[in-house]
Predicted model as a PDB file, atoms N, CA, C, CB and O in Angstrom, pLDDT in the B-factor column:
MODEL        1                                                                  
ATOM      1  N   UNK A   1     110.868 137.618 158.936  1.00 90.00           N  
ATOM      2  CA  UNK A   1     109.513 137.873 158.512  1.00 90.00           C  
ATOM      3  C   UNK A   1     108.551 137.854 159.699  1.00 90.00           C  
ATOM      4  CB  UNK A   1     109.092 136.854 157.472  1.00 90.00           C  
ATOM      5  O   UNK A   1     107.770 138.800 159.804  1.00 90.00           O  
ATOM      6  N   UNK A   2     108.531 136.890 160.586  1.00 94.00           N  
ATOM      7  CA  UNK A   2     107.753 136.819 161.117  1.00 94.00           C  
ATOM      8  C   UNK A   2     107.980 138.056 162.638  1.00 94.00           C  
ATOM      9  CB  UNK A   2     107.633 135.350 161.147  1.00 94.00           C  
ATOM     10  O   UNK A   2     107.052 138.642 163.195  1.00 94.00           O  
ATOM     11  N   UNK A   3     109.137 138.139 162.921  1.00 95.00           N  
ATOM     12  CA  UNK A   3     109.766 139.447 163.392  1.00 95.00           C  
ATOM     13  C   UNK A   3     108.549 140.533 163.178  1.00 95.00           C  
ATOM     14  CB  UNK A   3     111.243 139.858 162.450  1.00 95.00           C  
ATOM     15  O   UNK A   3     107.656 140.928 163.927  1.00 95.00           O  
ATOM     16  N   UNK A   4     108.889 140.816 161.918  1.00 95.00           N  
ATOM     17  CA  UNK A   4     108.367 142.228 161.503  1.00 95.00           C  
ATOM     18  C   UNK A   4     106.903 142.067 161.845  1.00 95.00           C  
ATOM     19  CB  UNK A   4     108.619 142.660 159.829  1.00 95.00           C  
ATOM     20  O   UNK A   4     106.436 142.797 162.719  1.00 95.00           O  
ATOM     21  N   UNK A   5     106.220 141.273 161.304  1.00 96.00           N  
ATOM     22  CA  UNK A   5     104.967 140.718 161.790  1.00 96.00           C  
ATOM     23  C   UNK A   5     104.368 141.348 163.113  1.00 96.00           C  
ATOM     24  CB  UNK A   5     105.186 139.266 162.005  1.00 96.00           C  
ATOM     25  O   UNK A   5     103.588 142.284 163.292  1.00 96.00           O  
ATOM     26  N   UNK A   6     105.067 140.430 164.029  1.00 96.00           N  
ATOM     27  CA  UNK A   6     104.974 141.143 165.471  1.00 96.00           C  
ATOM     28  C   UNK A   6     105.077 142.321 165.778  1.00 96.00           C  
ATOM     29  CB  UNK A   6     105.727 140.808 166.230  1.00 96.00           C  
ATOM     30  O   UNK A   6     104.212 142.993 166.340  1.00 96.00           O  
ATOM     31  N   UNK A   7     106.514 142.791 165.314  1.00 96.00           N  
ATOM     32  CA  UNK A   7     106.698 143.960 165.165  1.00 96.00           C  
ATOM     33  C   UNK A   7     105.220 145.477 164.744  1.00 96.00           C  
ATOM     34  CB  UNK A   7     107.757 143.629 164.140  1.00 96.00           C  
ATOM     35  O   UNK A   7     104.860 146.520 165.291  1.00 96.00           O  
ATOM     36  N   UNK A   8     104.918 144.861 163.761  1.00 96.00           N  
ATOM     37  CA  UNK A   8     103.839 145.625 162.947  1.00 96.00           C  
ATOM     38  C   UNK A   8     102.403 145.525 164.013  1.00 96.00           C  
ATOM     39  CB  UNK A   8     103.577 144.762 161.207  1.00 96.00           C  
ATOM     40  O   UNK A   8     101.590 146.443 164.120  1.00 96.00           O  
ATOM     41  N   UNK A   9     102.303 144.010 164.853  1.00 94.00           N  
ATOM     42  CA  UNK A   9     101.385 143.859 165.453  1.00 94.00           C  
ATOM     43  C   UNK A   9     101.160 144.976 166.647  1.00 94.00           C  
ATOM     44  CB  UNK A   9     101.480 142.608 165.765  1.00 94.00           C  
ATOM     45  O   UNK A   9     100.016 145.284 166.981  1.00 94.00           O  
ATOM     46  N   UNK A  10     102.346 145.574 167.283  1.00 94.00           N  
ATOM     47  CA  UNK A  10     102.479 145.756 168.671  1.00 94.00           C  
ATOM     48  C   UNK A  10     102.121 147.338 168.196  1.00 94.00           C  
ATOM     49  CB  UNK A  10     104.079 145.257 169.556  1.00 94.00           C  
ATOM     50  O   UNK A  10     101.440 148.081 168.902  1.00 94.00           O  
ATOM     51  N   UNK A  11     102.832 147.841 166.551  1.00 94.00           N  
ATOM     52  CA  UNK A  11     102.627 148.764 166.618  1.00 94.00           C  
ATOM     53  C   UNK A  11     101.424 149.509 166.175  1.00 94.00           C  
ATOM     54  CB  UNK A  11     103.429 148.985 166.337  1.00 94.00           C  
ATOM     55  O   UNK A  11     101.233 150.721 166.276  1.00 94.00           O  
ATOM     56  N   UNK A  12     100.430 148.363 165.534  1.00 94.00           N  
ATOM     57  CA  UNK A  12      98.854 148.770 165.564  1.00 94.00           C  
ATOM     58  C   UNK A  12      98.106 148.764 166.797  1.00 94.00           C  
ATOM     59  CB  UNK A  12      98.070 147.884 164.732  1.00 94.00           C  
ATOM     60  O   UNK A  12      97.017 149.280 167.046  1.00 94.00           O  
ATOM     61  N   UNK A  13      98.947 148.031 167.583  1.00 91.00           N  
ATOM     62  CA  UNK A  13      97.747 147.866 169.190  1.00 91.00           C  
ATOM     63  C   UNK A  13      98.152 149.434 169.684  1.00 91.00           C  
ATOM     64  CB  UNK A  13      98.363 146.200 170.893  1.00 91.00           C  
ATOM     65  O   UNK A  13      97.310 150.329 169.762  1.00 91.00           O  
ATOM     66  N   UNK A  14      99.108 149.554 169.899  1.00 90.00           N  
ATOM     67  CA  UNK A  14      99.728 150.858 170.462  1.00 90.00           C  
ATOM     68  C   UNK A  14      98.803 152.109 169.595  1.00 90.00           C  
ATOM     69  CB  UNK A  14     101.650 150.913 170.095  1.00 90.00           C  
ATOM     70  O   UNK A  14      98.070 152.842 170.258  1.00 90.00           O  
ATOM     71  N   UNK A  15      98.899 152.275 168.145  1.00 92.00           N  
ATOM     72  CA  UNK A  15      98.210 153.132 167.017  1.00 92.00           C  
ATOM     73  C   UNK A  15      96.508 152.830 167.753  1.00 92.00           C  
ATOM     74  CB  UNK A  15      98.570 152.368 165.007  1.00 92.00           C  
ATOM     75  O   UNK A  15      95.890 153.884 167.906  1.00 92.00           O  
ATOM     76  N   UNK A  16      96.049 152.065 168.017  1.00 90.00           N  
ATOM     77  CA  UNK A  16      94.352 151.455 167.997  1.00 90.00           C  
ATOM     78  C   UNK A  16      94.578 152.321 169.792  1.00 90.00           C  
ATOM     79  CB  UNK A  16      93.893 148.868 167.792  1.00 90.00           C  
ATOM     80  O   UNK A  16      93.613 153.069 169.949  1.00 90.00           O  
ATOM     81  N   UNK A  17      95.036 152.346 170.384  1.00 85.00           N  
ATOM     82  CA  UNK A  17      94.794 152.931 172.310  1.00 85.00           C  
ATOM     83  C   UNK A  17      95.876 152.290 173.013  1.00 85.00           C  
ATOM     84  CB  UNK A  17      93.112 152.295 173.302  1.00 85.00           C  
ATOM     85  O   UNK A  17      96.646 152.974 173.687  1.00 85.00           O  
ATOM     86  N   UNK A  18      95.950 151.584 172.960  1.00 82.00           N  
ATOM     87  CA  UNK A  18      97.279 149.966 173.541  1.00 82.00           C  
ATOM     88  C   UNK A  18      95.944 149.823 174.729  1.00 82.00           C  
ATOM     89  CB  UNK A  18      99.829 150.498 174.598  1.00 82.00           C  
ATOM     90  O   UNK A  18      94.737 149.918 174.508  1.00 82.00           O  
ATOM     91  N   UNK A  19      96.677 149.554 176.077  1.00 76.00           N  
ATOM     92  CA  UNK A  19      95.839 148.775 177.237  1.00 76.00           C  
ATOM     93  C   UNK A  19      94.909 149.933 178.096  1.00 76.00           C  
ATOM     94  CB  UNK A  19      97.038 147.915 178.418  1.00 76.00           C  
ATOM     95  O   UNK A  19      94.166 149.771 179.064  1.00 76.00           O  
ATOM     96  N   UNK A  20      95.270 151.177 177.325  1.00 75.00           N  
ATOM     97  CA  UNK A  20      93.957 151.597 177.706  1.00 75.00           C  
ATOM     98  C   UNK A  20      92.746 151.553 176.813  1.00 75.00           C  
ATOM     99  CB  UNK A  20      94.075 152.812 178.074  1.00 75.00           C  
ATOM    100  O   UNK A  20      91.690 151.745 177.416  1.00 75.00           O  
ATOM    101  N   UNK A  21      92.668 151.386 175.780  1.00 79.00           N  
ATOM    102  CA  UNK A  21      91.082 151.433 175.080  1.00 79.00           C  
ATOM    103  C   UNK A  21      91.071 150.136 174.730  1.00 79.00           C  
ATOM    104  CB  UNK A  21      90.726 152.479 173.673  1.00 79.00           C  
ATOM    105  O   UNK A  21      90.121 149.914 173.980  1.00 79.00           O  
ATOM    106  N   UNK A  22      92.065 148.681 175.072  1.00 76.00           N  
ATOM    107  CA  UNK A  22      91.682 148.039 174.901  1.00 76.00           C  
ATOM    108  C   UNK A  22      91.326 146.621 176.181  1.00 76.00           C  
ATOM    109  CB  UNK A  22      92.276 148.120 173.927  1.00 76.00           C  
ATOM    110  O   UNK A  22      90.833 145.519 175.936  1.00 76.00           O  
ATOM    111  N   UNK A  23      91.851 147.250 177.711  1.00 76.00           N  
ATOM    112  CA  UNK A  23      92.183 146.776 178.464  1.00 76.00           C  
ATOM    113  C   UNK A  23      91.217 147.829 179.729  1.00 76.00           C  
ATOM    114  CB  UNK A  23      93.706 146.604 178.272  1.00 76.00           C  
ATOM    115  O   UNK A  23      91.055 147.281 180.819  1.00 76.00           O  
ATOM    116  N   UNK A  24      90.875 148.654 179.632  1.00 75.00           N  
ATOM    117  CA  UNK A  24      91.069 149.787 180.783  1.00 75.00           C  
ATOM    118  C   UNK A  24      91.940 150.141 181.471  1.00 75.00           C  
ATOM    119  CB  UNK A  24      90.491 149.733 181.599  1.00 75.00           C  
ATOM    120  O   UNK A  24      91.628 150.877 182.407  1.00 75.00           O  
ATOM    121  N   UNK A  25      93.139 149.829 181.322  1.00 74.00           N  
ATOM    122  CA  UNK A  25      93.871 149.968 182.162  1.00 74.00           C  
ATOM    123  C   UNK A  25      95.428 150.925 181.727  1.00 74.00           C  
ATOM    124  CB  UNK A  25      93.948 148.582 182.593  1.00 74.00           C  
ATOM    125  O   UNK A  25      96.036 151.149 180.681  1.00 74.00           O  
ATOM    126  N   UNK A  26      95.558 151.192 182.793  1.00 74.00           N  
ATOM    127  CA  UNK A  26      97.299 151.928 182.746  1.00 74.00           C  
ATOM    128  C   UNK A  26      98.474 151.096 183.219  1.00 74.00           C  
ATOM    129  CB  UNK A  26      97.472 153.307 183.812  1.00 74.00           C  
ATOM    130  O   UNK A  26      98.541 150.354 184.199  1.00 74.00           O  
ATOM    131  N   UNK A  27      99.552 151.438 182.134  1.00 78.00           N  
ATOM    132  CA  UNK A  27     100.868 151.213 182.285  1.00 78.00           C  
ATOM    133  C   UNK A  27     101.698 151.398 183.601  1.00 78.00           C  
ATOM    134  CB  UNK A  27     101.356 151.922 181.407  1.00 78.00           C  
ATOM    135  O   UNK A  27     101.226 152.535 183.581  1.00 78.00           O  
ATOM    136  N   UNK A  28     102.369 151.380 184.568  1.00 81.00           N  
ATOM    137  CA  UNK A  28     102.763 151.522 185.587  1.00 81.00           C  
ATOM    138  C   UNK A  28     103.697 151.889 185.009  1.00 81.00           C  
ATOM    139  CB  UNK A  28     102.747 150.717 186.472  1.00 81.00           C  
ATOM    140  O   UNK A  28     103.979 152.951 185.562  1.00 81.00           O  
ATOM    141  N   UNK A  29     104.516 151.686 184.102  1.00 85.00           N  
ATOM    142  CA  UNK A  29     106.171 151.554 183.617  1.00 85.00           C  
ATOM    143  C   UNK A  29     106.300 152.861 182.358  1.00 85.00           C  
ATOM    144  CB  UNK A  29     106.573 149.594 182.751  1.00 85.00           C  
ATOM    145  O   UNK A  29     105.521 152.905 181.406  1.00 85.00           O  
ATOM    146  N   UNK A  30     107.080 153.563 182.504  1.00 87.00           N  
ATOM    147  CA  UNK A  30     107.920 154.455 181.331  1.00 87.00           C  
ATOM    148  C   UNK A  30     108.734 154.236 180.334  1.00 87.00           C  
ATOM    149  CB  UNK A  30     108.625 155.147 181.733  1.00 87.00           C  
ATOM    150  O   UNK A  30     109.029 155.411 180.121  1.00 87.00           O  
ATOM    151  N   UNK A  31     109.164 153.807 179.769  1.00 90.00           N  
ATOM    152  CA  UNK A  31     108.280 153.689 178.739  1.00 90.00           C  
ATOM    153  C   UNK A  31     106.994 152.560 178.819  1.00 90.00           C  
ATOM    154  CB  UNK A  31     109.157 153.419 177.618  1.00 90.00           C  
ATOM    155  O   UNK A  31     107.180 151.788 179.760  1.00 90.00           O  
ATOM    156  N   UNK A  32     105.658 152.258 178.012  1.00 88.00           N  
ATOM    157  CA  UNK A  32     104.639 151.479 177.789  1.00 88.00           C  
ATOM    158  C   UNK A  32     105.297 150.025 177.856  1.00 88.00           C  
ATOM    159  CB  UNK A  32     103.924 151.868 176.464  1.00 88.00           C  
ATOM    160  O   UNK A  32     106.483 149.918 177.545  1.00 88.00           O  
ATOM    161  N   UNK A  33     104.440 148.704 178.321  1.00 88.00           N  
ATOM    162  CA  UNK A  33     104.955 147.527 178.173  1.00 88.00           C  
ATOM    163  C   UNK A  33     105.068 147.457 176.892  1.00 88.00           C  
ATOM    164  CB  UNK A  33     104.315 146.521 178.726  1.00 88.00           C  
ATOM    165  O   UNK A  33     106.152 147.026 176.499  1.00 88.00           O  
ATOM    166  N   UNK A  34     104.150 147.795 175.948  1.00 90.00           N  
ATOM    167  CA  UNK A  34     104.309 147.552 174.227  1.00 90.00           C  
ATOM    168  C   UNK A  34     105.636 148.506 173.980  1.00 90.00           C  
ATOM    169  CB  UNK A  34     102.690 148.208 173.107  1.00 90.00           C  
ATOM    170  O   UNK A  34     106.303 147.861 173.171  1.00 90.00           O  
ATOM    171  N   UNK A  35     106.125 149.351 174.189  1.00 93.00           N  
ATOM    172  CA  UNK A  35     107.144 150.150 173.552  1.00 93.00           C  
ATOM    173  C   UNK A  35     107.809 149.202 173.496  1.00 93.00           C  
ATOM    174  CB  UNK A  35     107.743 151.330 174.095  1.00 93.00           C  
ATOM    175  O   UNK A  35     108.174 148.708 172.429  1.00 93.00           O  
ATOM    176  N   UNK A  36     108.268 148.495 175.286  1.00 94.00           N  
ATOM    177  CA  UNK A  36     109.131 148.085 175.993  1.00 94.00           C  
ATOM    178  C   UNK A  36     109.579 146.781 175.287  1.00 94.00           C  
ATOM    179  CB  UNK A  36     108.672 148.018 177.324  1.00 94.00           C  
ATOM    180  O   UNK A  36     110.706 146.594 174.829  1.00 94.00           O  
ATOM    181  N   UNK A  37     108.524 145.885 175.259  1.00 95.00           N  
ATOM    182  CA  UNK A  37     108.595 145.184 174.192  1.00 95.00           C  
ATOM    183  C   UNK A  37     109.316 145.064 172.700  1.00 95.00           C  
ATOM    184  CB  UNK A  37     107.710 145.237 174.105  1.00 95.00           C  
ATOM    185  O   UNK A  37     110.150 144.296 172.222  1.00 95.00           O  
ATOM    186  N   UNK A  38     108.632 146.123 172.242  1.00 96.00           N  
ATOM    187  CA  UNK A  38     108.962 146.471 170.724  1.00 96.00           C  
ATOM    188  C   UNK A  38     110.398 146.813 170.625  1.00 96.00           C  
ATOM    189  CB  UNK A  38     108.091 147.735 170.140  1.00 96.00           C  
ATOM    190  O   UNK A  38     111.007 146.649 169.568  1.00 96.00           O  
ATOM    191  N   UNK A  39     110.978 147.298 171.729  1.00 96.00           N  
ATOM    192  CA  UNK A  39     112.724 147.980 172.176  1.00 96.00           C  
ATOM    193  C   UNK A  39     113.044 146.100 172.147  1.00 96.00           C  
ATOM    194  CB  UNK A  39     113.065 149.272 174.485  1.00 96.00           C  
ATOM    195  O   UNK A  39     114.002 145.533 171.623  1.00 96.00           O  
ATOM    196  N   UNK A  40     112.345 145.724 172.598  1.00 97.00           N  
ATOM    197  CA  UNK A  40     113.171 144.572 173.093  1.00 97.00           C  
ATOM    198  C   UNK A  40     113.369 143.317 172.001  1.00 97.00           C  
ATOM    199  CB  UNK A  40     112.437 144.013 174.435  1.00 97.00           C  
ATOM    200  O   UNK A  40     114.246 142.529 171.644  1.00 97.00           O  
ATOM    201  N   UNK A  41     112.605 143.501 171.840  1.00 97.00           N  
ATOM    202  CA  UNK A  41     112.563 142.309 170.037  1.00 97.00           C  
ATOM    203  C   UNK A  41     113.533 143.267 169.327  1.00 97.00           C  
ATOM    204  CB  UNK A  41     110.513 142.151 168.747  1.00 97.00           C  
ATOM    205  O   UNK A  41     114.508 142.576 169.032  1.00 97.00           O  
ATOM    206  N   UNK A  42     113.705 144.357 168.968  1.00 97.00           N  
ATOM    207  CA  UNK A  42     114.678 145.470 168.010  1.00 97.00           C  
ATOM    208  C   UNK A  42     116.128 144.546 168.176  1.00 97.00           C  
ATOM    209  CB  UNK A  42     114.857 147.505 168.840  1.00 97.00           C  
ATOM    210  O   UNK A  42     116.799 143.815 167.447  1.00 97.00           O  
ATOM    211  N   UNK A  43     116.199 145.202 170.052  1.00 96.00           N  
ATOM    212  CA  UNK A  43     117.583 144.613 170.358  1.00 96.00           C  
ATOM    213  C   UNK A  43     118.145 143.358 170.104  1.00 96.00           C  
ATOM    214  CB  UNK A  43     117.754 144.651 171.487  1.00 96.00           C  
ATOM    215  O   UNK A  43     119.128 143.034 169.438  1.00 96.00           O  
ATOM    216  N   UNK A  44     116.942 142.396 171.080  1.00 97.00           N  
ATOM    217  CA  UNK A  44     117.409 141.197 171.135  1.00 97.00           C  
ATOM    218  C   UNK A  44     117.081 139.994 170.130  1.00 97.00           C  
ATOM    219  CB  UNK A  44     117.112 140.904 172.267  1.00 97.00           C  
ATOM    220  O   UNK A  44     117.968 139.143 170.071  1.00 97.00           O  
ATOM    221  N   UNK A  45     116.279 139.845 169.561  1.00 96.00           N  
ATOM    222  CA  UNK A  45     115.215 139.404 168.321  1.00 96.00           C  
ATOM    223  C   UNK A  45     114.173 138.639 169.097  1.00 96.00           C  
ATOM    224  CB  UNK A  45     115.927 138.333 166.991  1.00 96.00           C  
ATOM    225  O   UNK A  45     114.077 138.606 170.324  1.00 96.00           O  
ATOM    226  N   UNK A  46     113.410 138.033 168.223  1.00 97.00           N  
ATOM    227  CA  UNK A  46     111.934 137.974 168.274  1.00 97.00           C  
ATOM    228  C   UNK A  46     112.071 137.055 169.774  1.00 97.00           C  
ATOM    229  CB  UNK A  46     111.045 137.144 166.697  1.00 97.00           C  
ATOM    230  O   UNK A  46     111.386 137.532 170.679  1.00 97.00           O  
ATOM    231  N   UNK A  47     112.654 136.140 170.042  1.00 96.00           N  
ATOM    232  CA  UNK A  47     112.718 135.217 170.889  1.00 96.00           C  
ATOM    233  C   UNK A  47     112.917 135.314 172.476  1.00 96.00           C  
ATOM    234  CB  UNK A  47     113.549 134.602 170.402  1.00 96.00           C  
ATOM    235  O   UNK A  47     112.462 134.780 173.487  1.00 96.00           O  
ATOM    236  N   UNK A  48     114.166 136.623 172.008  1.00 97.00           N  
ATOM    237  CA  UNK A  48     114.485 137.064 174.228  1.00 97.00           C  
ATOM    238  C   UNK A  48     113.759 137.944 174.300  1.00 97.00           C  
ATOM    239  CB  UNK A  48     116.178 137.792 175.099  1.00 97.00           C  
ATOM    240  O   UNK A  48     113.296 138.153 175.422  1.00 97.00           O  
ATOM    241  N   UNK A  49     113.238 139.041 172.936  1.00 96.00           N  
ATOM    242  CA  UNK A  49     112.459 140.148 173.266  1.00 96.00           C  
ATOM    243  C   UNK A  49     111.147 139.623 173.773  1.00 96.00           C  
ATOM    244  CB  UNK A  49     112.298 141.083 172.096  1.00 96.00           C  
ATOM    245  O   UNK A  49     110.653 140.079 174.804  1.00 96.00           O  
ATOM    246  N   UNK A  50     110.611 138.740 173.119  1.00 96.00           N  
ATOM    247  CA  UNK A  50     109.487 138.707 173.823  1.00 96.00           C  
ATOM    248  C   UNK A  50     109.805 138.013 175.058  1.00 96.00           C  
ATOM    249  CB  UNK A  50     108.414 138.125 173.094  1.00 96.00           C  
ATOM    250  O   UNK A  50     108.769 138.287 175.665  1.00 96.00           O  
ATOM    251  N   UNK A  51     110.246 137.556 175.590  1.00 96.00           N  
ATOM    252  CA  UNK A  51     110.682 137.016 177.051  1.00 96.00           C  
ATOM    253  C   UNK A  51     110.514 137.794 177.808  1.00 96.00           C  
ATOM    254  CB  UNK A  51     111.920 136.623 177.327  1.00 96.00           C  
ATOM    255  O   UNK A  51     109.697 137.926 178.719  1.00 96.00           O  
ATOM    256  N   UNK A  52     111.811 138.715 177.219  1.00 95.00           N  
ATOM    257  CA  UNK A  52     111.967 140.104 178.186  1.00 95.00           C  
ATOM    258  C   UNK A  52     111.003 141.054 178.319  1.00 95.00           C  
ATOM    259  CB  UNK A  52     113.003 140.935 177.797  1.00 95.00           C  
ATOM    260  O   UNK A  52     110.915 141.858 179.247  1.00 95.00           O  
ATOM    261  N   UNK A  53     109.967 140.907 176.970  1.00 93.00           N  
ATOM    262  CA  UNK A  53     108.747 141.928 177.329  1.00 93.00           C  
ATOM    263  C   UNK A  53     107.464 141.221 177.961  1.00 93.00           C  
ATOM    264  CB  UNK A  53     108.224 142.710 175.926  1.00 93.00           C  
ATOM    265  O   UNK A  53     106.705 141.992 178.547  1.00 93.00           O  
ATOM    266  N   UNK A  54     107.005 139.508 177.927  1.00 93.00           N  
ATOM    267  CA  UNK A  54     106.399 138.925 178.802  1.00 93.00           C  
ATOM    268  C   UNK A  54     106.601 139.260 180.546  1.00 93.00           C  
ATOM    269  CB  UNK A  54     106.709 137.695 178.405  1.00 93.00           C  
ATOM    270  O   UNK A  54     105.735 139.602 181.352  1.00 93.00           O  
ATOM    271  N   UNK A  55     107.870 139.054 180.736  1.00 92.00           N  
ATOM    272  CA  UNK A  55     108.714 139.366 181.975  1.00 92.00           C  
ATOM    273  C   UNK A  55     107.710 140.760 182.906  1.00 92.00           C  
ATOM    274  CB  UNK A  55     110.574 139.974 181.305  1.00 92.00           C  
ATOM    275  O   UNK A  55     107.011 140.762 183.920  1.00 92.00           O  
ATOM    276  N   UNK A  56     108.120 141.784 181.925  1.00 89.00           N  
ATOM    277  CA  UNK A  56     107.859 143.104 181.924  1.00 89.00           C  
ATOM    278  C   UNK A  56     106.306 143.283 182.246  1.00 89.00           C  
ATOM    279  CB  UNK A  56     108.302 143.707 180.581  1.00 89.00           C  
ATOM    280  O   UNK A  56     105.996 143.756 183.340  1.00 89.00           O  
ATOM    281  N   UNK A  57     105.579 143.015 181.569  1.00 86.00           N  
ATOM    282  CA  UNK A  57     104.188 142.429 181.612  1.00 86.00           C  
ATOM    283  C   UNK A  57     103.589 141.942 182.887  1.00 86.00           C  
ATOM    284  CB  UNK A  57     104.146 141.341 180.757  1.00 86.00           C  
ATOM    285  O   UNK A  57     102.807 142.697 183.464  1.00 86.00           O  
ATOM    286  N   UNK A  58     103.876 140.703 183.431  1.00 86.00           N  
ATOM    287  CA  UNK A  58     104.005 140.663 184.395  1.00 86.00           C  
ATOM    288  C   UNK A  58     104.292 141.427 185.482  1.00 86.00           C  
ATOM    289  CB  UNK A  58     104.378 140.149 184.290  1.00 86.00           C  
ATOM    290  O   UNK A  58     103.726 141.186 186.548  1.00 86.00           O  
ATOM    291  N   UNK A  59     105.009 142.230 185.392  1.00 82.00           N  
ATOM    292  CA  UNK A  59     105.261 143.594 186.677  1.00 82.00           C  
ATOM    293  C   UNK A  59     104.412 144.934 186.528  1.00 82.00           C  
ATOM    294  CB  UNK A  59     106.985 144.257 186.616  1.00 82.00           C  
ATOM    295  O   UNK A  59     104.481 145.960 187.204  1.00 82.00           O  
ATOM    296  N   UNK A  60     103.537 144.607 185.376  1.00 79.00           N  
ATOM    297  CA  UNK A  60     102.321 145.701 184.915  1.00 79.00           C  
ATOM    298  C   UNK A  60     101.439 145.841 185.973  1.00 79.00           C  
ATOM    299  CB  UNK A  60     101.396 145.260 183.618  1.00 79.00           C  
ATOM    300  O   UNK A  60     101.454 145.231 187.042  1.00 79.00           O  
ATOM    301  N   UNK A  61     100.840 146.504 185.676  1.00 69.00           N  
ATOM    302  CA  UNK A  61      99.262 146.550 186.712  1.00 69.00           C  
ATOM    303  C   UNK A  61      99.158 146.781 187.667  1.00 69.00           C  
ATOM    304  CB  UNK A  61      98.536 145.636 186.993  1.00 69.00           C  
ATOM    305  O   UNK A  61      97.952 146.840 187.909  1.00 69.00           O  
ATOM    306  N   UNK A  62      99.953 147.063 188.835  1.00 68.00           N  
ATOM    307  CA  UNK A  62     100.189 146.990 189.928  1.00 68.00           C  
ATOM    308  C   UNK A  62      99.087 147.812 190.752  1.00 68.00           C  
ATOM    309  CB  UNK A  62     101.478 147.318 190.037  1.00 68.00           C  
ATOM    310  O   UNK A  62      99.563 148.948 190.759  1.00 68.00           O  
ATOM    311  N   UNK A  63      98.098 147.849 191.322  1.00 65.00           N  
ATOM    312  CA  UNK A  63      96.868 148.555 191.652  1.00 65.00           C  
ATOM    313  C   UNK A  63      97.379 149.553 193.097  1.00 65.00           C  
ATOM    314  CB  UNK A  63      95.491 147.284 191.983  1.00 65.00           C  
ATOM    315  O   UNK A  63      96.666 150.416 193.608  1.00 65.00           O  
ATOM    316  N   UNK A  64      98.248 149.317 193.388  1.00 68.00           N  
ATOM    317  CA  UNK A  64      98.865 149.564 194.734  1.00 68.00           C  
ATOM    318  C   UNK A  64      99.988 150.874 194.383  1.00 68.00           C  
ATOM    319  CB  UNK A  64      99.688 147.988 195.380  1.00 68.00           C  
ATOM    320  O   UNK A  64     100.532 151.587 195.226  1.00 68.00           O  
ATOM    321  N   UNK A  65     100.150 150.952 192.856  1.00 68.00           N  
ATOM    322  CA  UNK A  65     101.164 151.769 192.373  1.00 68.00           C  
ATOM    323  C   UNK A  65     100.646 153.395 191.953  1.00 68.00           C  
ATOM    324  CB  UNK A  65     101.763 150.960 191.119  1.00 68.00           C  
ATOM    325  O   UNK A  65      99.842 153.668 191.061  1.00 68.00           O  
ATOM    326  N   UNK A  66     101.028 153.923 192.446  1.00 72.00           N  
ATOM    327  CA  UNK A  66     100.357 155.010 192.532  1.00 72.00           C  
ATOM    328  C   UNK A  66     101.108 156.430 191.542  1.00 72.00           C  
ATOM    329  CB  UNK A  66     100.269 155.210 194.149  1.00 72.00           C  
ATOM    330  O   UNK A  66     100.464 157.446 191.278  1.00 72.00           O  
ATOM    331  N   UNK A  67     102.546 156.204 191.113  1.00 77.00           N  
ATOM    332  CA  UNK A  67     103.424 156.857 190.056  1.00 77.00           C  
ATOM    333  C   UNK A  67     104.209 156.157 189.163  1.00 77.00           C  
ATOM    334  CB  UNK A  67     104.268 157.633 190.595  1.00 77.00           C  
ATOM    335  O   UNK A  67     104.788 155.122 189.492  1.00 77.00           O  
ATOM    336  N   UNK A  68     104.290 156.749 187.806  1.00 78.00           N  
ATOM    337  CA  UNK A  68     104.648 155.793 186.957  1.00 78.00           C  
ATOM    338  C   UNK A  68     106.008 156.157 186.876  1.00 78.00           C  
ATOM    339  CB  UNK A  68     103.891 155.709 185.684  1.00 78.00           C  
ATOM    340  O   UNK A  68     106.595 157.235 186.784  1.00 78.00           O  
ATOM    341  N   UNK A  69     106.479 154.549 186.956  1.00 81.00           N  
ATOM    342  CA  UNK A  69     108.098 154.504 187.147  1.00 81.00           C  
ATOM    343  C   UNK A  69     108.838 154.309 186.029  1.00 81.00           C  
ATOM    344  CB  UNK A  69     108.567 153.448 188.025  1.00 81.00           C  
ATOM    345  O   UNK A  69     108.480 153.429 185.246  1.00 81.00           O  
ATOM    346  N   UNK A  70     109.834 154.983 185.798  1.00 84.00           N  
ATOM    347  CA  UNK A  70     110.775 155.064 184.707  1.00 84.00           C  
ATOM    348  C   UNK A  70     111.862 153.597 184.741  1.00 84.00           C  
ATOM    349  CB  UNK A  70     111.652 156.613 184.926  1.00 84.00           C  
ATOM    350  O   UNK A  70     112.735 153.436 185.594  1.00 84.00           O  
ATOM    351  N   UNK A  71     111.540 152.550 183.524  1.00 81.00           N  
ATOM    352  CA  UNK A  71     112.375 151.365 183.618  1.00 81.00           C  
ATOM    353  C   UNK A  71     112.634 151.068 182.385  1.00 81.00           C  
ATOM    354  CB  UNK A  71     111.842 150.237 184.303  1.00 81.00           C  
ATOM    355  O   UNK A  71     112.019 150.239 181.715  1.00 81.00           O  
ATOM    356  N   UNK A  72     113.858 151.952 181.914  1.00 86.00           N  
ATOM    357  CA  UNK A  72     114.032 151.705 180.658  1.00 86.00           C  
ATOM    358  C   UNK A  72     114.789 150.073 180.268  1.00 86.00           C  
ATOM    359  CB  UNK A  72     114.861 152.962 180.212  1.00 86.00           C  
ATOM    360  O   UNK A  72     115.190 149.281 181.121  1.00 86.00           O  
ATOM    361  N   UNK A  73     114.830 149.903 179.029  1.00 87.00           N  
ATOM    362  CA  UNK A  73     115.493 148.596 178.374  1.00 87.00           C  
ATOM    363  C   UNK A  73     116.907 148.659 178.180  1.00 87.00           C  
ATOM    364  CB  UNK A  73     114.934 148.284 177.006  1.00 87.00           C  
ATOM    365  O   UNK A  73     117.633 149.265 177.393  1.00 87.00           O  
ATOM    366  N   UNK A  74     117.155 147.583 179.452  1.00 81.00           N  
ATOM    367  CA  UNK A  74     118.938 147.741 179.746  1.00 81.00           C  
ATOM    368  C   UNK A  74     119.734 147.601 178.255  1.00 81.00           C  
ATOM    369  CB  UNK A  74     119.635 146.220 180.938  1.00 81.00           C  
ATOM    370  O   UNK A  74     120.961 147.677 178.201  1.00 81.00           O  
TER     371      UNK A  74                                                      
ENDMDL                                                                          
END                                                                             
């Protein structure tokens, strides 16, 4: 339950702009950190996915990054 929850959460932020209309900002990564995420709770459940998409998060933003890099979910 609470899965889906999240689940449902990531996919209204994404539906609403994701981190650009709500952040200003751009994704560095191919797929979106929210996709990336959302792949990752699917696979792993609610607990490593979000790990693995916190993780991911963290390697966002990079101001120095100048093309967006393809890092799909092993």
């Amino acid at each position: 339950m609470l899965k889906t929850c999240v689940l449902n959460a990531i996919r209204r932020y994404q539906y609403n702009g994701g981190a650009k209309a709500h952040f200003n900002i751009s994704c560095n990564f191919s797929p979106s950190c929210s996709e990336y995420t959302h792949q990752a709770i699917t696979k792993y459940g609610l607990t490593r996915g979000l790990l693995i998409g916190f993780k991911r998060i963290r390697r966002c933003n990079n101001p120095d990054c100048v093309s967006v890099k393809s890092d799909p979910l092993p």
